[in-house]
N, C-alpha and C positions, 0 to 999 in steps of 0.2 A: 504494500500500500504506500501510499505517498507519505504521508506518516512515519513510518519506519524508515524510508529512504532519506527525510529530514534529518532524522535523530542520528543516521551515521554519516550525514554532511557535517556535524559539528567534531569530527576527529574523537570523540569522549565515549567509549565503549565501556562495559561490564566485564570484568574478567569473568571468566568462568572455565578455568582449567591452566593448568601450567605441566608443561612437558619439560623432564629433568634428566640428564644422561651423567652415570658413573662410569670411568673405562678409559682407554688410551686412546681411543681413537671413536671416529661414529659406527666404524666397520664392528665393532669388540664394547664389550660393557652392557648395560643394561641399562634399559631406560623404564621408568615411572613418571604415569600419567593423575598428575594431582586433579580431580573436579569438582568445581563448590557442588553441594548438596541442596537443591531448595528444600525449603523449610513448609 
């Protein structure tokens, strides 16, 4: 909706997940995927 395409004209988003990598390299290690939980 026009609405929703407003709201992400303004650069100001919600996070809602963060992606984390342990390891030497991207090839190797392990990655966790953090996501908020709505309430």
């Amino acid at each position: 909706t026009s609405s929703e395409k407003e709201m992400h004209l303004t650069g100001i988003y919600d996070l809602v997940a963060v992606l984390t990598h342990k390891g030497r390299s991207a090839d190797s290690g392990h990655y966790v995927a953090w996501v908020k939980q709505e309430n």
